[in-house]
N, C-alpha and C positions, 0 to 999 in steps of 0.2 A: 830512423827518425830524421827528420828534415822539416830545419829553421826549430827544431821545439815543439813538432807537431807529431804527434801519432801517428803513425800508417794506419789503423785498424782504427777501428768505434768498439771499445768492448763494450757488447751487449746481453742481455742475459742469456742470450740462445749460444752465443760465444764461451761464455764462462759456463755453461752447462756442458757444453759437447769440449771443451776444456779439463774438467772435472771427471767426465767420462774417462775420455782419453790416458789421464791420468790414472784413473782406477784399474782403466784395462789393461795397460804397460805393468803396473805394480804385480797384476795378478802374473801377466804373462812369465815376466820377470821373476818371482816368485816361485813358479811352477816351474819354471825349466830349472833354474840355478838347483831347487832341491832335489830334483831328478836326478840331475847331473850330479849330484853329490851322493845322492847314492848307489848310483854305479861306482863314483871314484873310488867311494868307502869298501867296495866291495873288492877291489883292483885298482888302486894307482899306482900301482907300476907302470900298466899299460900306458903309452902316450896316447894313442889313440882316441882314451875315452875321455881326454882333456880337449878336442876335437869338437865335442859336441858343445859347446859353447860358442863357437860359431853361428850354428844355425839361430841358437836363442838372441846371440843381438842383431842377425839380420830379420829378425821377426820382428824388431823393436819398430824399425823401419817400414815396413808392412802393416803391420796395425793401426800406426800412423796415418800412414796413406789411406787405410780405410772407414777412419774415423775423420779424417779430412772430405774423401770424398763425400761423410753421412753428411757432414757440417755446411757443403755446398748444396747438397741437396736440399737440405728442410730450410736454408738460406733462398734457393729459388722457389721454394715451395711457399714461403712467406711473401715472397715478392710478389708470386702470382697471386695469391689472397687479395694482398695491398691492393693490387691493381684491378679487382674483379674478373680476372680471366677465367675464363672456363677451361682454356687446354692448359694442361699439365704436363705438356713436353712431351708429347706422343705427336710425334711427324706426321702429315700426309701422307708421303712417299713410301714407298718398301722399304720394309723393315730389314736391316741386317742379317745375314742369316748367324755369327755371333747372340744380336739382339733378342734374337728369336729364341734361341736355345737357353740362353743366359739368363734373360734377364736386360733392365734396365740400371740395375747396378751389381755388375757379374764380381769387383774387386771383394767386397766382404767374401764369396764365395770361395775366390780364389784364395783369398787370406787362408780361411778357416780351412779350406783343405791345406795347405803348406803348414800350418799349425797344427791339425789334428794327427798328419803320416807321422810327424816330427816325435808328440807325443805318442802314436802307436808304437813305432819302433822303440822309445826307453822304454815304456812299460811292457813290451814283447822280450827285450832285453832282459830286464829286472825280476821277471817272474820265470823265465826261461833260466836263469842262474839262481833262481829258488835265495834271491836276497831278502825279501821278506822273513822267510824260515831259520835266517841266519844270525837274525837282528833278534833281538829281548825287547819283550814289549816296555820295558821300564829306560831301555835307550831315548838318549835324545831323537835318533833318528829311529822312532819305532814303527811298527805296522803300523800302529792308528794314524799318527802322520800322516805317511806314506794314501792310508784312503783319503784323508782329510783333502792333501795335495791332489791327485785326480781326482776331487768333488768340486776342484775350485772351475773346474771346466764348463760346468752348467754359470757359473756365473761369470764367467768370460763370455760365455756365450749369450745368457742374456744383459750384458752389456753392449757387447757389438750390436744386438738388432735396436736395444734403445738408441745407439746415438745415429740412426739410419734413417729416422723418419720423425717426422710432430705428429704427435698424436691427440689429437682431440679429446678431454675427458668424456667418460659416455658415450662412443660414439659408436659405429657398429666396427668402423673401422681399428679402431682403437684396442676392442676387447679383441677383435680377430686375432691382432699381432699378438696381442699379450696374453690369448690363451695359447696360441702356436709354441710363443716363448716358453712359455712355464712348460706345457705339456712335453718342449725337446729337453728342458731341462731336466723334468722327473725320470724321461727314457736314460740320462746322464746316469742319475743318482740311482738307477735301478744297474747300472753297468758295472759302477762303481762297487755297488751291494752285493754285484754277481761275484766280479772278481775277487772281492775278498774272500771266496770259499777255498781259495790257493793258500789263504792265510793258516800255516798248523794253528797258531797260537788262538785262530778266531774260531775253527773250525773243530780241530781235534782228534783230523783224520787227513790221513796221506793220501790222493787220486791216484788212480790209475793215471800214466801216462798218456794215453789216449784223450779221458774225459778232459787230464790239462790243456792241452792243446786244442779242444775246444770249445772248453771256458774263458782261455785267454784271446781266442778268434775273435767270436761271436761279442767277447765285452769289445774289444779295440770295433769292431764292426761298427758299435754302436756309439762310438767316440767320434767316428767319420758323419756317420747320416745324418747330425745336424745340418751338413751342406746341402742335403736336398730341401731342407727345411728354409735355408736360405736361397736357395733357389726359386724357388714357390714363392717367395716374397717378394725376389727379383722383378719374374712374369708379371708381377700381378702391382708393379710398382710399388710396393709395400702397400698395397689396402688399397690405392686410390684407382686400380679397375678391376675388371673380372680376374678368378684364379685360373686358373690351366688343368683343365682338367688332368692332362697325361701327367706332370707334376702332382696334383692333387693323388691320385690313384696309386704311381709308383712311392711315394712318401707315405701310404697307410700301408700300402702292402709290403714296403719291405719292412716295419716292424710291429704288422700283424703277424707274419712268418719267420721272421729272418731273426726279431729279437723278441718278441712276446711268447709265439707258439714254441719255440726253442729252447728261451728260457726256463718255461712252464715246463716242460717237458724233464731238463736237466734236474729241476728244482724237486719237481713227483719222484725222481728217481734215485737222486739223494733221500729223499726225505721214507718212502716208501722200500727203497730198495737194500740201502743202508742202514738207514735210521740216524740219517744224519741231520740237524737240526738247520733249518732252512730261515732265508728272511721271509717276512710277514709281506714282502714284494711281490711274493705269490699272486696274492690276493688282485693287486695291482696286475699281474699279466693275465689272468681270467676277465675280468672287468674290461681290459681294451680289448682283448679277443672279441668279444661280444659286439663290444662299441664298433669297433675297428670294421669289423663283416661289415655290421649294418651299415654306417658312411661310407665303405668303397660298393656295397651294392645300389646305394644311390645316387654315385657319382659313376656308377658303371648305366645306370638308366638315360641321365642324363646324356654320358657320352653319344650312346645306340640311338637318343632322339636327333642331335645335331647329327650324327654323321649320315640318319636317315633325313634328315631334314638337307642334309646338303648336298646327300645324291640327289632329292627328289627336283631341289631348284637343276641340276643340271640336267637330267631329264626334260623339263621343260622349256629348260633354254635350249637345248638340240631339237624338242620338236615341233618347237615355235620357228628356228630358226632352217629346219626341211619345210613346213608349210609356209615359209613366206617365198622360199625361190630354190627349195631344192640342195639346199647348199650342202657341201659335202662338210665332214668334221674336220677337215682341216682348216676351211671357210670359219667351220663354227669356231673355231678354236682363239681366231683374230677379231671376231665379230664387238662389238661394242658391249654385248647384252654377255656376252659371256667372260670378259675381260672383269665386268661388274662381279657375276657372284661368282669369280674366281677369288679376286679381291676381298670379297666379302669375307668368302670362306677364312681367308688370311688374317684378317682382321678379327674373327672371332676364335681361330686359331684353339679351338675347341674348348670356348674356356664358358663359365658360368659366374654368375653374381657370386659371390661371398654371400 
């Protein structure tokens, strides 16, 4: 402060991505601190597992940073409104190859994986030493907790992509993100659901060692692949251009197969094989099986039409560019005409309307 004067104008977009912020630290906060306690509770002897307290307040710092960089964003994104501009901060020039990959805002990404490994490893931890099994559901730290705490991840998560972008009421752009959101959230709370079949006290049956090992995979798997979800968001500047198709395609497919058909499969086998009483989740991994086919086989048509559409301009540009003088393909290569739908191709970078 200087002379009596505020540095900042707090404005409502400020005290909202302020509020965010706050909410998501609490959660973060929250979920690791009671992690870590029940490892302690399980072993504080060990030092080591007073160690993991660490990583939870350098996350403190990280989520920060990524809930700063949303707040600069939907801050330039306002300015460009104000002013009637039409670009949205998409350069002329070539693109990054970073940018390309990432994203236009690759930091949530990065958060959210350094937060998710963090959390896979305690809960690989905590289920691998069968702490769950060892607790009374009438403890303070009981099972039910324990799921509560790993449910809190869908809503960390959809908090990070709200404070990421302004979103329009009604708009096309608006439901995009917010069905994205919720939809990685349910895949969250369907992880959460899986893994509790580890739970004796929920379940009422001991695994095979084998099956454990890959129910605890397959849920932590699905802890991680919110980041492709944020990725996709990245590319596509959250809503405001086209998606990316190869992002589009690998983000249905890995949990059309990797968590859905997997799932489904664990869940018939229990339930069928056992007789072991299953969640109603089911029903949910049938329903996106189906979904899931049909939208990557229309995002797999679309692909087959650009990348046909962009061989055929090169074609054209080579044999426009032999009948005007013969020119060999390395000529074509430097040529004006071919520099264009090189560029092009880059620029659309295989991606489609939302």
């Amino acid at each position: 402060m200087t002379g009596g004067v505020c540095p900042f104008k707090l404005t409502k977009e400020l005290f909202y991505h302020t509020v965010l912020t706050g909410v998501i630290l609490l959660l973060v906060m929250t979920q690791g601190i009671l992690l870590d306690v029940y490892i302690l509770n399980d072993d504080h002897t060990a030092i080591v597992n007073y160690f993991w307290l660490i990583p939870d307040f350098l996350l403190i710092f990280a989520f920060v940073a990524a809930m700063s960089s949303g707040y600069r964003s939907c801050k330039y994104e306002r300015a460009l409104k104000e002013n009637m501009k039409n670009d949205l901060g998409r350069g002329t020039g070539r693109v990054p190859t970073f940018t390309k990959i990432f994203g236009q805002h690759p930091l949530p990404f990065l958060v959210w994986m350094a937060y998710s490994c963090l959390m896979v490893t305690k809960v690989g931890i905590i289920f691998k030493s069968e702490i769950p099994n060892k607790i009374s559901p009438d403890d303070a730290l009981s099972p039910q907790l324990l799921q509560v705490i790993l449910a809190l991840t869908c809503v960390i998560f959809a908090v990070l992509v709200e404070g990421q972008t302004i979103k329009e009421p009604n708009s096309d752009r608006g439901r995009y993100i917010k069905s994205l959101s919720h939809g990685t959230s349910l895949e969250i709370l369907d992880s959460v659901t899986f893994i509790s079949l580890l739970i004796q006290s929920e379940s009422n049956f001991v695994l095979p060692v084998h099956l454990e090992n890959a129910i605890i995979a397959f849920s932590c798997l699905n802890f991680i692949f919110p980041g492709i979800a944020l990725i996709k968001l990245s590319r596509s500047n959250y809503g405001r251009s086209a998606v990316c198709l190869f992002s589009s395609i690998a983000y249905k497919l890995c949990h059309l197969w990797i968590i859905n058909f997997t799932y489904l499969v664990i869940r018939v086998y229990l339930w069928a094989g056992i007789s072991l009483s299953v969640s109603p989740f089911i029903v949910k991994n049938i329903f996106l099986l189906f979904s899931n086919m049909t939208s990557v086989w229309v995002d797999i048509k679309q692909l087959r039409a650009v990348i046909a559409n962009y061989f055929d301009k090169r074609r054209r540009v080579y044999i426009e560019a032999e009948a005007s003088g013969g020119a060999s393909l390395n000529a074509g290569n430097s040529s004006s005409d071919w520099t264009t739908v090189s560029d092009k191709f880059e620029e659309i970078d295989l991606k489609h309307n939302v």
